[in-house]
C-alpha positions in Angstrom: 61.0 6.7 22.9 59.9 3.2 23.7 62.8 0.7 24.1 63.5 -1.4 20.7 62.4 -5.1 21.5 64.3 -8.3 20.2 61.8 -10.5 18.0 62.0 -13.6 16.0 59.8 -13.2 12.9 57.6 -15.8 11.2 59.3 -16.6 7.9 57.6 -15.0 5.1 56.9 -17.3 2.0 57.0 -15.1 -1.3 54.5 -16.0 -4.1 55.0 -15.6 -7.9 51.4 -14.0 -7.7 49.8 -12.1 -5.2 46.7 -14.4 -5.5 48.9 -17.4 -4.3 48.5 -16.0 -0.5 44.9 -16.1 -0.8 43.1 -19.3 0.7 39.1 -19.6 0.8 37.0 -21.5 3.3 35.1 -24.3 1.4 32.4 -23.7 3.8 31.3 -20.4 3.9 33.4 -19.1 0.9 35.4 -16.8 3.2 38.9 -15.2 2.3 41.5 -14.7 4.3 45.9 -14.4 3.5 46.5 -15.5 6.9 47.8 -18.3 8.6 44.9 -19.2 10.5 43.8 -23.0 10.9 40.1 -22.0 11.2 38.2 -19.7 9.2 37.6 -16.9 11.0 33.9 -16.0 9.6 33.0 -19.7 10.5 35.1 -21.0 13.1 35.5 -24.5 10.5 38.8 -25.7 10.1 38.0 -25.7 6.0 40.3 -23.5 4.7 42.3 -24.3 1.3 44.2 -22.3 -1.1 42.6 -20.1 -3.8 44.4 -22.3 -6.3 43.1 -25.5 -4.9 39.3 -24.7 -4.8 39.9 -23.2 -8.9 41.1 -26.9 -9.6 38.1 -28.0 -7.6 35.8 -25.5 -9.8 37.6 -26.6 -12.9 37.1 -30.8 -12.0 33.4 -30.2 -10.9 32.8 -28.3 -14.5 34.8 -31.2 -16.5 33.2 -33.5 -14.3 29.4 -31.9 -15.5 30.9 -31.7 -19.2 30.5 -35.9 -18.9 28.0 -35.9 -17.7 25.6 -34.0 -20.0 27.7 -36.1 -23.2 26.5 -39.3 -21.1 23.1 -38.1 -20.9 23.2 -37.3 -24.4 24.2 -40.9 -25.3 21.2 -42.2 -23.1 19.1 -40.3 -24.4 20.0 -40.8 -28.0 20.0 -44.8 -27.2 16.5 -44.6 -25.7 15.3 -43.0 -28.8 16.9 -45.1 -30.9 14.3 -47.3 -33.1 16.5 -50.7 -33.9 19.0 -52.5 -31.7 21.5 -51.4 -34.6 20.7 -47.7 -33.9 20.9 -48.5 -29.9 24.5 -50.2 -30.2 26.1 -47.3 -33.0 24.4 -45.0 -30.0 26.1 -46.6 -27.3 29.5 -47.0 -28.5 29.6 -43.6 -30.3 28.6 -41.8 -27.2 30.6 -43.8 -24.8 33.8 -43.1 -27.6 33.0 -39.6 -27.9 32.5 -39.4 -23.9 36.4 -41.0 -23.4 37.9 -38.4 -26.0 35.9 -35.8 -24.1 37.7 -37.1 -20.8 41.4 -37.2 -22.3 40.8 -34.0 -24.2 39.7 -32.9 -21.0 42.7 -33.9 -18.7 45.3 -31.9 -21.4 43.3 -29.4 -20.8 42.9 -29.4 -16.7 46.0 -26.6 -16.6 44.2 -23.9 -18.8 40.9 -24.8 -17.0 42.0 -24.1 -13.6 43.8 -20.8 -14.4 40.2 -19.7 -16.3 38.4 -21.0 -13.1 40.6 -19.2 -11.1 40.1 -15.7 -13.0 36.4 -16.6 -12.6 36.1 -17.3 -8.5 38.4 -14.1 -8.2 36.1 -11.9 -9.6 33.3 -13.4 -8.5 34.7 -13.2 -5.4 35.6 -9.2 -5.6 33.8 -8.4 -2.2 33.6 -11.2 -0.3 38.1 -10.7 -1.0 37.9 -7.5 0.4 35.8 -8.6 3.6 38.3 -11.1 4.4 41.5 -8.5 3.9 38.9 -5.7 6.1 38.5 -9.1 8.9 42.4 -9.5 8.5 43.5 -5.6 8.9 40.6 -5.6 12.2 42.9 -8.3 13.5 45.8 -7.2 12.9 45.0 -4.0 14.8 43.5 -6.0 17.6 46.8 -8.0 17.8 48.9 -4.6 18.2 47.6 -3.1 20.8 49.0 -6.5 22.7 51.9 -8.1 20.7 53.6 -5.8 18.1 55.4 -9.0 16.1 52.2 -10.3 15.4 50.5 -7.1 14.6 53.5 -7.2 11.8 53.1 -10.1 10.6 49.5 -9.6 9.8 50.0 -6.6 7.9 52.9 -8.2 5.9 50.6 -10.2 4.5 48.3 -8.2 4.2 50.6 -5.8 2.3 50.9 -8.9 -0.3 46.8 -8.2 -1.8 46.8 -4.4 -0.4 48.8 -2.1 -1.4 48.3 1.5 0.3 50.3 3.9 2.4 48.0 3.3 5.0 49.1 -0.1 5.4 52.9 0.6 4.4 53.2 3.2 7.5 51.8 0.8 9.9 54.6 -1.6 9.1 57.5 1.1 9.2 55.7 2.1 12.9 55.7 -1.7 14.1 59.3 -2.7 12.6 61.1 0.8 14.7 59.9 -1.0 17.7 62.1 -4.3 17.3 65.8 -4.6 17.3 66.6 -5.3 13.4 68.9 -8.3 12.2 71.2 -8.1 9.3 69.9 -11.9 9.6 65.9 -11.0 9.3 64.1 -11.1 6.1 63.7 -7.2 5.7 62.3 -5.0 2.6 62.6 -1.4 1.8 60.9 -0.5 -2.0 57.1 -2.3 -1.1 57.1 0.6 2.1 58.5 3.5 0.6 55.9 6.4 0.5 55.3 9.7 -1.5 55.4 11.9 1.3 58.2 12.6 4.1 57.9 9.9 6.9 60.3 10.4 9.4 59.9 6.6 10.4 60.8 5.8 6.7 63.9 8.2 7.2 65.3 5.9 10.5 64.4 2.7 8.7 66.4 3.3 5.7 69.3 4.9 7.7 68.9 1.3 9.7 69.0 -0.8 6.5 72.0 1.0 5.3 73.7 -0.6 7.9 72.2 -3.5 8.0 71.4 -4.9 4.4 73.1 -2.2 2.0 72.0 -4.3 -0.8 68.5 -3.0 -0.1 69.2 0.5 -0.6 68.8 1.2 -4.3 67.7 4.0 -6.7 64.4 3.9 -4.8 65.4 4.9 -1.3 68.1 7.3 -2.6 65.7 9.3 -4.8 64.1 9.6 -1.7 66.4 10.9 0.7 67.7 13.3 -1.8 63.8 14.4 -2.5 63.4 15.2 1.4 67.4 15.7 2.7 66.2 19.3 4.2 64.0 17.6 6.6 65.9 14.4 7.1 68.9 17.0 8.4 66.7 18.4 10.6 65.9 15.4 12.3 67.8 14.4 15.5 70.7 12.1 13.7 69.8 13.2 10.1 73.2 13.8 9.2 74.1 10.2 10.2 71.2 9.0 8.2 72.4 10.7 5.0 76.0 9.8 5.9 75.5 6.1 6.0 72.9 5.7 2.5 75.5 7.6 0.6 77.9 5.0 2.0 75.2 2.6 0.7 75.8 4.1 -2.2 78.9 3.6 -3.3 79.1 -0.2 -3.2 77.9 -0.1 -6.9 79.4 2.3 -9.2 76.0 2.7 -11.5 75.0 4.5 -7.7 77.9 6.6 -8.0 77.5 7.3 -11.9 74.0 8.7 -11.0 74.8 10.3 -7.6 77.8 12.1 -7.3 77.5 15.4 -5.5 74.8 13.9 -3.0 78.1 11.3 -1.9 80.2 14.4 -2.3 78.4 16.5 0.3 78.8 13.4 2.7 82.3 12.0 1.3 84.2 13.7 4.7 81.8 11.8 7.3 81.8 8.1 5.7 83.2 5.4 8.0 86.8 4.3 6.8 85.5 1.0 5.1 83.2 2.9 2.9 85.7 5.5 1.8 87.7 2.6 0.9 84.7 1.5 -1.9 85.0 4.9 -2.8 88.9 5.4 -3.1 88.5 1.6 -5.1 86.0 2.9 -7.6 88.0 6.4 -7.8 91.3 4.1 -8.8 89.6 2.1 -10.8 88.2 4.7 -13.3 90.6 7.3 -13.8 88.9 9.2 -16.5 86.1 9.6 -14.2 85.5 13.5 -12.2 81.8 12.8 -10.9 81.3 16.3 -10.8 84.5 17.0 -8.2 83.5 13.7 -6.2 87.4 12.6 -7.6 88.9 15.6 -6.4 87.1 15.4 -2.8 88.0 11.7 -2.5 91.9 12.6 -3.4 91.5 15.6 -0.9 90.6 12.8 1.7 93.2 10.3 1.3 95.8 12.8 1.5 94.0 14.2 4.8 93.2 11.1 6.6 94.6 7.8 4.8 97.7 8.5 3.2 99.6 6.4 5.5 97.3 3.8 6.2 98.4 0.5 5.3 95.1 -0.8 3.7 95.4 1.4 1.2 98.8 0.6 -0.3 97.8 -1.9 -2.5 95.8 0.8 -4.3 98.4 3.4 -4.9 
C-alpha cells in the first residue's frame, strides 16, 4: 500500500444550486466548473459565471425590447400627417418607451432566472463538453499530483453525479493523510455496491468527523458487514461507526443489535455515550442492547471514577 501523503486542500465553495459552479467563456461559449483563469477551449482569459452572462442575455433582450418601442415611435412620427400627430407621436412613444424601461428594471430578477433556464438548455452539449474537457484533466493531473486530480473531480462531482466519478474521489482521498480539520463529505460518495475504499473511508470519518456518519453510511455497513469483516481491520471498522452511532440516540433507537454485536469492543469514551443514553432512558431494552451495556459496566467500569456521577 502506498504511503498516505499530508495535503492542504483548496477550500471548496458550496452553491445553493449546482448551476452556480458553472462559468462560460464569452468568447467561444465554452463551459467549464473549474477554477481556471483562461478558458481552456480558447486559451482567452474571458471566462464569467453562468449567472452573469444570463443577466447579460436578459440586458441585451430588454435592451432590444427599447429599441423596437423606439423604432415604433419613429416610425409612427414619420408617418404622421400634421405636426400635432408628429408631437402626440413623439411624446407617447417616448412615455410608453420610459414605462417600458422601469417596468423593465422590476422585472430584471425574473428575466435573468428565465435567461438562465434558456442558455442552460441551449447549452445542453456544449455543458457536457466542458465537464468531458474537465474529467480529461482531471485524469491528466492524477497521474502527477493526486490533490489536484481531487480537486478537479470535486467539482466536477458538483454538475455529475455518477459512481464513476464518486469512486475516483474515495481512491484519491485514501492516499492523503485525513484532518478532523479538512472539509470532508461522506453521503455525495456513497455507492450501491460494496467498495472496499468506501468501507476504510467511513471507518476513517468515524474517527475523524462522527457527525458525518448518519443513517446513510450505517445502512451501508450493515448492508455489506459480511465483507467489511472480512477485510483486513473490518472489525475495527464496524467497531468504530457503531461508536458513531451512539452519539445520537434516534441512531440508537434505529440500530440496536448492530451496536450490540460491537458494544464489548467500543473505546471507553464511547461506551460512556452509551452508558449516558442507557441512564438516561430507563424504560428503554433496545432489543438487549440495555442488558449488554449493564453487563459491561459491571465487567470493566464499575469502579471507574468517570462514571460515578451516573450511578
Amino acid at each position: 500500500m502506498n504511503k498516505k501523503k499530508p495535503v492542504n486542500l483548496r477550500p471548496y465553495y458550496k452553491t445553493r444550486y449546482a448551476y452556480e459552479k458553472l462559468r462560460v467563456c464569452k468568447h467561444c461559449g465554452s463551459f467549464t466548473v473549474l477554477w481556471e483563469d483562461k478558458c481552456a477551449n480558447c486559451g482567452k482569459q474571458t471566462l464569467i459565471q453562468v449567472m452573469d452572462q444570463a443577466l447579460i442575455n436578459a440586458k441585451h433582450s430588454m435592451q432590444n425590447e427599447r429599441l423596437i418601442a423606439l423604432l415604433i415611435t419613429l416610425a409612427a412620427v414619420l408617418f404622421s400627417q400634421t405636426f400635432l400627430q408628429i408631437v402626440l407621436c413623439f411624446l407617447g412613444g417616448i412615455a410608453l418607451t420610459v414605462l417600458l424601461w422601469r417596468f423593465q428594471r422590476k422585472m430584471l430578477e425574473p428575466e435573468t432566472r428565465r435567461q438562465l433556464g434558456k442558455l442552460l438548455r441551449s447549452s445542453e452539449r456544449r455543458i457536457v463538453e466542458g465537464i468531458y474537457l474537465n474529467l480529461t484533466t482531471a485524469s491528466a493531473a492524477t497521474r502527477d499530483d493526486e490533490q489536484l486530480g481531487y480537486e478537479i473531480l470535486r467539482e466536477v462531482a458538483t454538475i455529475v453525479h455518477n459512481d464513476r466519478v464518486r469512486l475516483q474521489q474515495i481512491m484519491l482521498l485514501q492516499t492523503f493523510m485525513l484532518r478532523k480539520d479538512m472539509d470532508l463529505v461522506l453521503e455525495p460518495l456513497m455507492l450501491e455496491h460494496f467498495e472496499p475504499a468506501l468501507a476504510e473511508y467511513i471507518g476513517e470519518l468515524a474517527k475523524l468527523k462522527r457527525e458525518l456518519i448518519k443513517h446513510k453510511a450505517i445502512r451501508y455497513v450493515l448492508m455489506h458487514e459480511q465483507e467489511i469483516l472480512r477485510m483486513k481491520g473490518g472489525a475495527g471498522i464496524m467497531t468504530v461507526v457503531a461508536g458513531a452511532a451512539v452519539r445520537m440516540k434516534t441512531y440508537v433507537d434505529a440500530y440496536p443489535d448492530f451496536i450490540l454485536r460491537y458494544a464489548r469492543q467500543l473505546p471507553k469514551d464511547r461506551y460512556l455515550r452509551l452508558y449516558q443514553l442507557v441512564r438516561r432512558n430507563p424504560n428503554q431494552t433496545w432489543n438487549g442492547l440495555r442488558d449488554e451495556a449493564s453487563a459491561i459496566y459491571n465487567e470493566k467500569y464499575r469502579w471507574d471514577p468517570e462514571f460515578q456521577n451516573w450511578e
